[in-house]
C-alpha positions in Angstrom: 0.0 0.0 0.0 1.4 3.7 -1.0 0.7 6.8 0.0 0.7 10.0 -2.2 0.9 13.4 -0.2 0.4 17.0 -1.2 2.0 19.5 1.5 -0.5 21.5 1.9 1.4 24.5 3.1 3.5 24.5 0.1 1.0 22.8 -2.7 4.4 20.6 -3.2 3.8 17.0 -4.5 5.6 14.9 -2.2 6.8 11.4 -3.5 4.9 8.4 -2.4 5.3 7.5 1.3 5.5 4.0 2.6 2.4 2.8 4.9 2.8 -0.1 7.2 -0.2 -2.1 6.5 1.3 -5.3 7.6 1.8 -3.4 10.7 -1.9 -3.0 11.0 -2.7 -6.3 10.1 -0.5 -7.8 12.0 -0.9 -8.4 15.9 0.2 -5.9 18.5 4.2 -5.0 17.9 6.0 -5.5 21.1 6.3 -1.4 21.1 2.3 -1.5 21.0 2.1 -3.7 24.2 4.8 -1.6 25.7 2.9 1.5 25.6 -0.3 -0.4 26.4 0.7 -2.3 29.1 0.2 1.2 30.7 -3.0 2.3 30.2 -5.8 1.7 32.4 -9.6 0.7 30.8 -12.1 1.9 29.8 -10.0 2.4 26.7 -11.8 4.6 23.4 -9.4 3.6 19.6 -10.1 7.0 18.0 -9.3 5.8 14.4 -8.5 2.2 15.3 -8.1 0.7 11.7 -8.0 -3.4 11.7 -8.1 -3.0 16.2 -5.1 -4.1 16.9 -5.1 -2.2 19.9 -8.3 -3.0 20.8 -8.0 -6.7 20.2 -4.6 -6.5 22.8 -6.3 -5.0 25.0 -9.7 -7.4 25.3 -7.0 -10.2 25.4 -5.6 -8.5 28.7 -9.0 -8.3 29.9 -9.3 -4.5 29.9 -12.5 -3.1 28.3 -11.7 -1.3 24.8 -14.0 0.1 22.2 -12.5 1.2 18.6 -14.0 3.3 16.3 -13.4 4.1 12.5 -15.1 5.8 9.6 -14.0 3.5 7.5 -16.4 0.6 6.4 -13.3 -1.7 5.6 -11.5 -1.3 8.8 -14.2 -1.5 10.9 -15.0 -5.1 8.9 -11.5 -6.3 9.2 -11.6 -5.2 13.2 -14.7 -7.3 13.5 -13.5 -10.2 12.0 -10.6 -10.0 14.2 -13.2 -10.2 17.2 -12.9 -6.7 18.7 -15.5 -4.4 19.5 -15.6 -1.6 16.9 -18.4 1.2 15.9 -18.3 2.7 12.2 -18.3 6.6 13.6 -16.5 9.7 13.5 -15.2 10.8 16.8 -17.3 14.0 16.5 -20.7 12.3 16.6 -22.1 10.4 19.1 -19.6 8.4 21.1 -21.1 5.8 23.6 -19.5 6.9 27.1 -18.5 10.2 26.3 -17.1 12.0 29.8 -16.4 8.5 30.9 -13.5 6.8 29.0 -10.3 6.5 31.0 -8.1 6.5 28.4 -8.4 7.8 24.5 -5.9 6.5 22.2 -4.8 8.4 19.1 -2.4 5.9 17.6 -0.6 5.5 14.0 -0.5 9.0 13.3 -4.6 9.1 14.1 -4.0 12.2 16.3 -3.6 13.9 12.6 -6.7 12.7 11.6 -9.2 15.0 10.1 -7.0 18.1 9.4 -7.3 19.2 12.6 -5.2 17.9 15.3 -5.9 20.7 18.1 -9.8 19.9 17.7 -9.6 16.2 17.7 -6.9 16.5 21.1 -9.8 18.7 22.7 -12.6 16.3 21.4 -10.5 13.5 22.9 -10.1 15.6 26.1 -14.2 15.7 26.2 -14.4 12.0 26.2 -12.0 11.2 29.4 -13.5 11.1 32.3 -11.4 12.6 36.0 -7.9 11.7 35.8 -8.0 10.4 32.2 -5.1 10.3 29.8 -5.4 11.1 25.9 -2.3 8.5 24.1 -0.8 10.1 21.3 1.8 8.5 18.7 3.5 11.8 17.1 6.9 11.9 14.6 10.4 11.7 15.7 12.0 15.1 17.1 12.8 16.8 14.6 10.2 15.7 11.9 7.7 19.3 11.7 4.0 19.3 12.1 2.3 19.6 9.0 -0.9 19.1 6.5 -0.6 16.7 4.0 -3.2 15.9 1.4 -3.4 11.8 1.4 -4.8 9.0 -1.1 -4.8 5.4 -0.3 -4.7 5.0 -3.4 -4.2 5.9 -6.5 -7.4 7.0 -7.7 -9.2 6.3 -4.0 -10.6 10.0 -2.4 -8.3 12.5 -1.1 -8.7 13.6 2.4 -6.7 16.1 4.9 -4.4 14.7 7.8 -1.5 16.3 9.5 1.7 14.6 10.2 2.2 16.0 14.0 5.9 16.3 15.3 6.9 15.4 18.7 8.2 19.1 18.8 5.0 20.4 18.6 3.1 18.6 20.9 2.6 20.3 23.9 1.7 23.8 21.9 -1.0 21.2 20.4 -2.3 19.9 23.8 -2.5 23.5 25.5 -4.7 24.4 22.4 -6.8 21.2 23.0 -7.0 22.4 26.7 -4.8 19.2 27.8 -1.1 19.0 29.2 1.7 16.8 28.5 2.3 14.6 31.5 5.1 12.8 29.5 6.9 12.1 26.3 8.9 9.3 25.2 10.2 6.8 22.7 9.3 3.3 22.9 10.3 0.4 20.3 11.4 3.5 18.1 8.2 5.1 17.9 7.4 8.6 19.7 4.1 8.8 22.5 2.7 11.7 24.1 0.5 11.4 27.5 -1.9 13.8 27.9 -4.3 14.8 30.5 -6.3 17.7 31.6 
């Protein structure tokens, strides 16, 4: 699976970028159960693709719900026996105020165009003492729109690559702070509470 981007700042035509699909696909990476070894349930998968979170998760016995716009991800995390609404994260989200942890992993804190709204959506859902999960970009990689396909000919839609440099302006926009930051398996993660 490719990726075509267009920066959106710059109108630029990026080459294609590499997705990970088997990553998605696959079971929980030992950098996945890492990070979620620490969460505490409820857990909400804003954007959870195939559920591979989700599915790590019911396997530990924590409650999880994912959701996904996407009719074929949310088919492919059903088939993989997780618990998954078709939904955008802006409608109507079953325990809203209530979740004790949202996760906004792969990149799905970008989702949307709009990272600072999504982060303060996220922020509604938690309930007291609940922590928004964020994978972000290496240091050093800049926060920025990108235009994406799926493919080649497949709908266009807006997402932002966001930078672990740019987080915490992000969460203080979102009305959450950064608790912590930190690389695990190679990947970057963001905590975030209110």
């Amino acid at each position: 699976m490719r990726m075509n981007c267009r920066s959106a700042a710059h109108g630029m035509v990026g080459g294609p970028a590499a997705l990970v699909p088997l990553r998605w696909l696959a079971p929980a990476t030992p950098a996945d159960r890492a990070v979620l070894a620490e969460v505490e349930g409820p857990v909400l998968d804003v954007g959870c693709g195939p559920a591979r979170h989700v599915r790590a998760l019911l396997d530990r016995g924590i409650p999880a719900l994912g959701i996904d716009v996407s009719t074929a991800a949310v088919r492919l995390a059903r088939r993989r026996g997780a618990t998954v609404l078709q939904r955008s994260v802006y409608g109507r989200v079953p325990g809203a105020g209530r979740w004790r942890t949202v996760l906004l992993l792969d990149g799905s804190i970008g989702i949307g165009g709009d990272p600072a709204a999504l982060v303060h959506r996220a922020g509604t859902l938690l309930g007291d003492g609940g922590t928004v999960l964020a994978e972000v970009a290496p240091p050093g990689v800049a926060t920025g729109s990108v235009t994406v396909r799926l493919t080649r000919d497949g709908p266009a839609f807006n997402w932002v690559r966001v930078g672990v440099d740019g987080l915490a302006a992000l969460a203080d926009a979102g009305g959450l702070a950064v608790r912590r930051i930190a690389p695990v398996g190679g990947r970057w993660f963001g905590w975030l509470t209110r």
